[in-house]
GUBA-732298 format. One line per field, with one value per residue (C-alpha): residue number from 1; x, y, z. Coordinates in steps of 0.2 Angstrom, whole numbers. Each point is the difference from the previous one (the first is absolute). Layout:
REM GUBA-732298
pos [NUM;...] $
east [X;...] $
north [Y;...] $
up [Z;...] $
END
This chain:
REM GUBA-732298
pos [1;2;3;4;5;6;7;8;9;10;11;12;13;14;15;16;17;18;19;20;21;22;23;24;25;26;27;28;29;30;31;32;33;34;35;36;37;38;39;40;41;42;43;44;45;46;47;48;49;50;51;52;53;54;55;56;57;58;59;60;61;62;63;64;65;66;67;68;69;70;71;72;73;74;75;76;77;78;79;80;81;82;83;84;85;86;87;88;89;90;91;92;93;94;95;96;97;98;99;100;101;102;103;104;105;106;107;108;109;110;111;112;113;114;115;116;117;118;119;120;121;122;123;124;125;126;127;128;129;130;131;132;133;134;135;136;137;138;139;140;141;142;143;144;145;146;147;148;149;150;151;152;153;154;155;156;157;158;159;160;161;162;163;164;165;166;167;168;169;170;171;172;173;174;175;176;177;178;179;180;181;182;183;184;185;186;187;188;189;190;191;192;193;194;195;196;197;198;199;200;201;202;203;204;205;206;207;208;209;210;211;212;213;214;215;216;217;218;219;220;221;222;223;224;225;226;227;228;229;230;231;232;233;234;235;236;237;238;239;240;241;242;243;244;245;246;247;248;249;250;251;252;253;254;255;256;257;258;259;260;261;262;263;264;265;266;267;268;269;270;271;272;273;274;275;276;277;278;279;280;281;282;283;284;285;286;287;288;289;290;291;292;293;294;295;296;297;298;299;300;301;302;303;304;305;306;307;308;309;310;311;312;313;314;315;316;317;318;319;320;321;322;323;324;325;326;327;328;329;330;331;332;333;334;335;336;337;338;339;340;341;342;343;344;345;346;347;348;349;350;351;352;353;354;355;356;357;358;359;360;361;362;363;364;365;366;367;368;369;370;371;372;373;374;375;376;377;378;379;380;381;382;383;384;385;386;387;388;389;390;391;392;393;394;395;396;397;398;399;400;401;402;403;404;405;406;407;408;409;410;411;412;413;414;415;416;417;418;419;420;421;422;423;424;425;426;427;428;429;430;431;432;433;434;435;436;437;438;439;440;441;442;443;444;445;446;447;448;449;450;451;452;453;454;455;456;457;458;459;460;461;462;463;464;465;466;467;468;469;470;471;472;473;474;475;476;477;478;479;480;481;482;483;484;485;486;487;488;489;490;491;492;493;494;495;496;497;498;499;500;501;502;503;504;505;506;507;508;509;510;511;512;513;514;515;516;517;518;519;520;521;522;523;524;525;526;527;528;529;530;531;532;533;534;535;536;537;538;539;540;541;542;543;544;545;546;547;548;549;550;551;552;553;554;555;556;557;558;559;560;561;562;563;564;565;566;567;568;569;570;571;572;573;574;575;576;577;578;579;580;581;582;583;584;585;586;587;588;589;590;591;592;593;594;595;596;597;598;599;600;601;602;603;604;605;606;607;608;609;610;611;612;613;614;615;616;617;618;619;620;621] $
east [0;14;10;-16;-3;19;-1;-18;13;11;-11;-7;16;4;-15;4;17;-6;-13;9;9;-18;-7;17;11;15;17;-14;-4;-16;-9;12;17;15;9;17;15;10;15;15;3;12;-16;-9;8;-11;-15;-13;-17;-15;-13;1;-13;8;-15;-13;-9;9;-6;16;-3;-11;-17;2;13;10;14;16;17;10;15;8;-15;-17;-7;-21;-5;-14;-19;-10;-3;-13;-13;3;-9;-10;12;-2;5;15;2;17;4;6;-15;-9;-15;-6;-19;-11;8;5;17;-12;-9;16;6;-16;-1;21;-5;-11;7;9;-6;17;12;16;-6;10;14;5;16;17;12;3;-14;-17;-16;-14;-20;0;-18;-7;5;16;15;14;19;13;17;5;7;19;-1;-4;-8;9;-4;-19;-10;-11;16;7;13;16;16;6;16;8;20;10;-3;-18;5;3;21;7;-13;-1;-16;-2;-15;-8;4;10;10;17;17;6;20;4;12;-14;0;20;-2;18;7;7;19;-8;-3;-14;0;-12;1;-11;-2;-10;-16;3;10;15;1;5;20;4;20;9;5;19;10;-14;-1;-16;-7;-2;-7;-7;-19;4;12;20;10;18;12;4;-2;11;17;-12;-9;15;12;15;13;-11;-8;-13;6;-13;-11;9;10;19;18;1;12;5;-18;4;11;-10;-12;-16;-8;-9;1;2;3;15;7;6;6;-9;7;-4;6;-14;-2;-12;-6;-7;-5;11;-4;-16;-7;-12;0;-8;-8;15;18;5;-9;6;-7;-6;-13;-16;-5;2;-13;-19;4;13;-16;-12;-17;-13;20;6;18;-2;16;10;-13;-13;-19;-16;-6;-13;-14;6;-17;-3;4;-1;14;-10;-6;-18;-10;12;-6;14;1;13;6;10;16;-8;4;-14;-7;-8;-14;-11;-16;-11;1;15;19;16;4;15;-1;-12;8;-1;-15;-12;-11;-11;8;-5;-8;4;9;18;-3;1;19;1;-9;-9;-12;-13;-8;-17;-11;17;8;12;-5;5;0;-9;13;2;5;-13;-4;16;-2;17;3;8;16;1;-1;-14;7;-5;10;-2;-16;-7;-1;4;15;4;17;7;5;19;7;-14;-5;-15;-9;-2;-4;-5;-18;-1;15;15;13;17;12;4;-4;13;15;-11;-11;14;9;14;17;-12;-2;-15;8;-12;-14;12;6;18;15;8;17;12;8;18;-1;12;11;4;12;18;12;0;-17;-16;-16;-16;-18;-9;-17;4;18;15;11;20;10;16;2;8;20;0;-2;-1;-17;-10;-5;18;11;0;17;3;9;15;-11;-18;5;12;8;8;10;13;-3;5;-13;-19;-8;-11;-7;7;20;10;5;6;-16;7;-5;2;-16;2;3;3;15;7;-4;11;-6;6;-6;-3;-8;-8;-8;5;5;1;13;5;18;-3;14;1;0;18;-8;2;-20;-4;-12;-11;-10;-16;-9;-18;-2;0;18;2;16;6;-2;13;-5;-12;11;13;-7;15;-3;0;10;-9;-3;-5;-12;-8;-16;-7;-17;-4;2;13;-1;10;-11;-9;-12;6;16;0;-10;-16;7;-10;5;-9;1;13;-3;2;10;14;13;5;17;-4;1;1;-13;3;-15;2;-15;-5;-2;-2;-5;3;0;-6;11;10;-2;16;-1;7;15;5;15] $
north [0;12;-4;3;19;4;-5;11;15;-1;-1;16;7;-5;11;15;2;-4;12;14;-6;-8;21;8;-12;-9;13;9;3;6;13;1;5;-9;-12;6;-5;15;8;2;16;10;0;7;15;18;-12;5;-9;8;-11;-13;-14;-9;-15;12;18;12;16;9;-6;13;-5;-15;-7;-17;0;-11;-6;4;-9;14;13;-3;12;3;-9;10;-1;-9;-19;-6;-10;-16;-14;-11;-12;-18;-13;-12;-16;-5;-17;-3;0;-20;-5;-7;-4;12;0;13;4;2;13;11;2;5;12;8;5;14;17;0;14;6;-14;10;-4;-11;4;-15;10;-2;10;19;1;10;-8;9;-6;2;5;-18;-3;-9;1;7;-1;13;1;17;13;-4;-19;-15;-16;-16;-5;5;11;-13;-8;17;14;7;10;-1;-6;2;-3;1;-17;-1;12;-5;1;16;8;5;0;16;8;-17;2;-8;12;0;-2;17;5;-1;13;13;12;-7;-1;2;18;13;-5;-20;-9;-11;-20;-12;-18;-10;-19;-9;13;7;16;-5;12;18;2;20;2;15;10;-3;14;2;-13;-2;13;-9;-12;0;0;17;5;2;14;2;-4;14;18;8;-5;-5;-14;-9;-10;8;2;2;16;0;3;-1;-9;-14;-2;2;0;17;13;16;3;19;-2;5;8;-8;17;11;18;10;-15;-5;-18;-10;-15;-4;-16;-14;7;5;17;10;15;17;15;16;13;8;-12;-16;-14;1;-13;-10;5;-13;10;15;13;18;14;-3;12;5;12;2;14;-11;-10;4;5;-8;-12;1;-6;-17;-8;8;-6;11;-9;9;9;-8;4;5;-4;-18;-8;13;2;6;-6;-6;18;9;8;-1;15;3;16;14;-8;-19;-8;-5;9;-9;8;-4;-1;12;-1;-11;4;-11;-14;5;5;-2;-12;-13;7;12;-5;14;11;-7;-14;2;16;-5;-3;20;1;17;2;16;-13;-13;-12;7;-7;-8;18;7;15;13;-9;11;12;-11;14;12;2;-4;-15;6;9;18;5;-15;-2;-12;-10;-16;-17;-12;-9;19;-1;16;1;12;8;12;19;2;3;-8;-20;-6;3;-14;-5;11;-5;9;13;4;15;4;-13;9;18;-2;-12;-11;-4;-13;-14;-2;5;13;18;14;7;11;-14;-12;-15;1;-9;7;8;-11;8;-7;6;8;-8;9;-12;1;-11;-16;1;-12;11;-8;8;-1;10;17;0;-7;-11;-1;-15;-6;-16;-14;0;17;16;16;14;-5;16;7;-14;-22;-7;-17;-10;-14;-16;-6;-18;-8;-10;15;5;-10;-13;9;13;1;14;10;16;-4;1;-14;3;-11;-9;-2;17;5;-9;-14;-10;-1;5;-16;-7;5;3;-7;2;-20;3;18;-5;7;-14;0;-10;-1;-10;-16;-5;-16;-7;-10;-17;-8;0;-15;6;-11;4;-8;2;-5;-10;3;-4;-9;1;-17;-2;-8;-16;7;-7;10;18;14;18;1;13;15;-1;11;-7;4;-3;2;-3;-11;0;-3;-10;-3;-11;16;16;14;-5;12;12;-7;-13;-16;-16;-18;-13;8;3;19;-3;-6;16;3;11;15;3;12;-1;9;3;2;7;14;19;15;16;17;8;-2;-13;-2;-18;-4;-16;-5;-10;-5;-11] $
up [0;6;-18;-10;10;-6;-18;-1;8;-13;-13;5;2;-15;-10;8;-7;-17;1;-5;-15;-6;1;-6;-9;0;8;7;22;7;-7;-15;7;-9;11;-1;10;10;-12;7;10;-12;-13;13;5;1;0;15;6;-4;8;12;-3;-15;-7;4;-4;11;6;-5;-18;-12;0;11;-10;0;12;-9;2;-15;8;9;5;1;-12;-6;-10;-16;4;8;-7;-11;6;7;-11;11;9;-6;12;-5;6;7;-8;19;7;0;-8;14;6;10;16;11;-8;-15;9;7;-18;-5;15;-6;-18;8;6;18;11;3;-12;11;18;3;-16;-11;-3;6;10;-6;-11;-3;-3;-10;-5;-18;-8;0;19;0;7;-7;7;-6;7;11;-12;1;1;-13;1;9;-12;-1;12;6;8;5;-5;4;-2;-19;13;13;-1;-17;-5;1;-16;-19;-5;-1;13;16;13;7;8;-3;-18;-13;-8;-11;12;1;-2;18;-3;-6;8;7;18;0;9;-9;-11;2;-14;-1;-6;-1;-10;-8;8;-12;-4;17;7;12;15;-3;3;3;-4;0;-15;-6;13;16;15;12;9;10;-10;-20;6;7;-11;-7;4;-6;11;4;-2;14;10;17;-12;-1;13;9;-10;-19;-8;-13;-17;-14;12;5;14;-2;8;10;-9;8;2;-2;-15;-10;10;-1;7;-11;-2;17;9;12;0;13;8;13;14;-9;-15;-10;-8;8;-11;11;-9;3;11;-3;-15;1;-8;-19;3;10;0;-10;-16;8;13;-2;11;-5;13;17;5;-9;-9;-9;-8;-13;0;17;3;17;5;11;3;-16;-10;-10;4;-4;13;10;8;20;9;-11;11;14;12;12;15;7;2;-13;-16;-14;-12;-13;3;-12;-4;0;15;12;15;13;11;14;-1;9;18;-1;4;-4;5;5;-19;-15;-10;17;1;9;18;10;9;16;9;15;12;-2;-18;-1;6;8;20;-8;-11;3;-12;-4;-16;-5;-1;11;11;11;18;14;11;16;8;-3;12;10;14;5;18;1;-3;-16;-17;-9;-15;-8;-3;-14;5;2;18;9;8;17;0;11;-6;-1;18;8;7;4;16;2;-17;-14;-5;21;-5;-2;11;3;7;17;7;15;5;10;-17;-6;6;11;-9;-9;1;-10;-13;-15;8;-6;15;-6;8;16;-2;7;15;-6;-16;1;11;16;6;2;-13;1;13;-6;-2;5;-2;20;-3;-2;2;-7;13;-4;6;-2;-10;10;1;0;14;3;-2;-14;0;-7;-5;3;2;-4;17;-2;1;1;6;14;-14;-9;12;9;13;15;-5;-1;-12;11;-6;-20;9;4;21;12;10;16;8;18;7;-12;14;19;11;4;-19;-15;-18;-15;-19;-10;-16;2;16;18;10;21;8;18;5;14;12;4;17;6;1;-17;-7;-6;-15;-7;-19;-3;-13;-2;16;20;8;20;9;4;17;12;11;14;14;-1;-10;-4;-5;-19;-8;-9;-19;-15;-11;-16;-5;-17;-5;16;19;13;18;12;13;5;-8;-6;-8;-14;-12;-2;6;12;7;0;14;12;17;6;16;-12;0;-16;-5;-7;-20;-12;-17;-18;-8;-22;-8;8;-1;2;-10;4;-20;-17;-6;16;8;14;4;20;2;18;2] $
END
């Protein structure tokens, strides 16, 4: 059953297509445009669409005109058709002769117009379907694409790459057209040659060389160059001679300067051309040099002088040199003037630009002006009327605040918004060591100044007076005259003197010492010593030093007197069995009713002082 349905399809199919040649012809589409195949795209250069709806009657066409495809465009096509002669149905030879059945019926049913034969299209890919007059279906291609192989199966690109294309073309733009030279227009730079061989009916790769006498620069689809056209082209140690690289000569013999033009040799040993004094290069100083100009006056016409060079004078305020808030204006002689706008000032000039001329008080600068509307204006007098006290002067300071200050010769009293007087009246008005003098506390005159004493005296200042003394080592009235003594230590006179009153005297005066003493100078100092006579009895002395002494005693059976003895004791004490031996002396464990001989003790150590510097010392022997 499913087979059968299939076959009935394609038989109806089948009529459809034939339709169309049965109304119009053999070579012939729908509605009577020829059926022709796309031409290639260099026959169809200048060529432009006029309508859009090739098969069918366009709107675009005159008189609702046949819209065709003429193999590059689709163009109208004359007036309208003739009448269509009543369609006559043809019977595929596909279709079976089969009994009445249903497949019989649903051929029957496809010979009669479709209400809309498009809904779904029968065409292929990239293709239009139109209803012709008698209700079919018509596919034609999308202008720019040909059957694959017909437009029921679908259509596309003429190609795509080059060899979808015939030999000896090219695709491009979806179009087979002839191979182009690949070396036109040469893709080569300038001084390259361009190359390209033939493999087979193909073109090789393009191969840019340089001309015979250039090299890359730097490569030949840039360009050549020569290899030179100065000395700094070439390596250390070559010049450029006829554009090519060479063996360096002299490179100032010959000069290869122009005229006006100075050669030298610079370190590495090429020349350097500089123009003489005054002149400029015309155009380089190796053509030569000359003043093209030097001022604007040395130019022609609306030229001005830039850099030695005559330029045409441009217009100064395109682009404006001035800055935001500044109007350019050309003035007299040509140059630009730049202005503030109204209400505006520099900034700090007008070709930075322009600002108001305030925003805030110290925007305006001076004390005397405050910021008012973003102008400057006179500031109010702070002193008027004066805050200041009597006897000042009312002035204002930077922030215009007044300022109090005292009249010449005066000082506040005691400040100057209160007031301001003289310094003193009387003597007591100033400070000690000051006196009133003109209501000024000046310094006291110095009561030593000048100096009342005698030569040689000190001055010193005591209240109102001055007191004169004379210095030490030295005597007399300070008054008249100070005379300077003999010494002013013991040690710069002589040992058996002492320096007393700055002259070197004997010490050992009348009272120096008592009668039964003698005095003898040691060292300066007055020493009292007093001779001792010994007793007959040979002393037994005894010298302990830092401990107590005892008498060895006799065996107490049979006691003896013991013969009287002179000790010295020094730093310690002395016994002798009993208290009260010696100076300061004490005794330990002896019993009192023990007699004891009587001795004599020396003491070392102590003295006795009568004058300055005089210290006898007691001897008793």
């Amino acid at each position: 059953m499913m087979l059968k349905s299939l076959v009935a399809l394609f038989a109806f199919l089948h009529t459809i297509s034939a339709e169309p040649e049965a109304f119009w012809g053999p070579g012939r589409t729908n509605q009577g445009c020829l059926n022709t195949a796309p031409l290639p795209r260099n026959q169809c250069a200048g060529k432009i669409s006029v309508c859009w709806s090739p098969g069918v009657r366009d709107t675009d066409c005159p008189g609702h005109g046949l819209c065709c495809f003429d193999g590059c465009v689709n163009l109208c096509q004359g007036g309208p058709p003739p009448p269509l002669p009543i369609p006559i149905p043809i019977r595929s030879p596909l279709i079976p002769v089969v009994p009445l059945s249903p497949v019989n019926i649903l051929v029957r049913r496809a010979t009669r117009t479709p209400s809309n034969p498009c809904q779904p299209t029968p065409c292929g890919p990239n293709t239009i379907c139109t209803v012709n007059n008698d209700g079919n279906a018509i596919c034609n291609c999308v202008p720019g694409m040909i059957p694959k192989p017909d437009t029921i199966t679908g259509c596309g690109p003429e190609c795509v790459r080059d060899p979808d294309c015939p030999t000896a073309e090219v695709c491009l733009n979806q179009r087979c057209v002839p191979e182009p030279d690949p070396c036109n227009p040469s893709p080569c730079g300038p001084g390259a040659v361009c190359s390209a061989q033939k493999q087979g009916n193909r073109y090789s790769n393009p191969i840019c060389r340089c001309e015979p006498g250039l090299i890359p620069n730097p490569d030949t689809i840039t360009g050549c160059k020569p290899e030179c056209r100065i000395d700094p082209d070439c390596f250390s140690g070559y010049v450029c001679d006829n554009q090519r690289c060479v063996e360096k000569p002299d490179p100032c013999d010959p000069s290869p300067c122009g005229p006006g033009a100075v050669c030298t040799v610079n370190p590495l040993g090429n020349a350097i051309c500089r123009c003489q004094p005054g002149l400029i290069p015309n155009p380089d100083t190796i053509t030569g040099c000359k003043p093209e100009c030097v001022i604007d006056p040395d130019c022609p016409g609306d030229y001005i002088c830039e850099q030695q060079k005559c330029i045409q004078r441009p217009d100064p305020c395109d682009p404006s040199p001035c800055g935001p808030g500044a109007l350019c204006t050309v003035g007299p002689s040509g140059n630009p003037i730049c202005r503030c706008e109204p209400g505006l000032i520099p900034n700090p000039d007008t070709i930075t630009g322009c600002k108001p001329e305030c925003r805030i008080d110290p925007d305006c600068g001076s004390r005397d002006y405050i910021c008012e509307n973003q102008k400057c204006v006179n500031k109010p007098d702070p002193c008027d009327p004066s805050p200041c006290g009597p006897g000042t002067m009312c002035m204002a300071n930077k922030l215009g605040n007044p300022i109090c200050r005292c009249l010449a010769g005066l000082i506040p009293k005691p400040d100057t918004i209160t007031g301001c007087g003289p310094e003193c009246v009387i003597d007591p008005d100033c400070s000690t060591g000051y006196i009133c003098d003109n209501q000024k506390c000046v310094e006291k005159p110095d009561p030593c100044d000048p100096n009342p004493c005698g030569n040689g005296a000190i001055a010193t200042t005591i209240g109102d007076r001055c007191d004169c003394k004379c210095p030490a080592g030295s005597f007399g009235d300070p008054s008249q005259k100070c005379t300077q003594g003999e010494c002013q230590r013991d040690e710069e006179c002589t040992d058996q003197e002492a320096c007393v009153d700055y002259y070197c005297i004997n010490p050992c005066m009348d009272l120096t010492c008592q009668k039964e003493y003698f005095c003898r100078v040691i060292r300066h100092v007055p020493v009292c010593g007093k001779q001792y006579v010994p007793e007959p009895i040979e002393p037994k002395s005894v010298f302990v030093i830092g401990q107590s002494y005892k008498e060895f005693r006799q065996e107490e059976a049979a006691p003896r007197a013991a013969a009287p003895s002179n000790v010295f004791v020094i730093g310690s004490r002395h016994g002798q069995g009993s208290r009260g031996g010696g100076y300061g002396g004490s005794s330990r464990g002896r019993s009192p009713s023990k007699s004891t001989p009587s001795n004599s003790a020396t003491i070392i150590g102590s003295r006795y002082r009568k004058r300055r510097h005089l210290v006898p010392f007691l001897f008793q022997f």
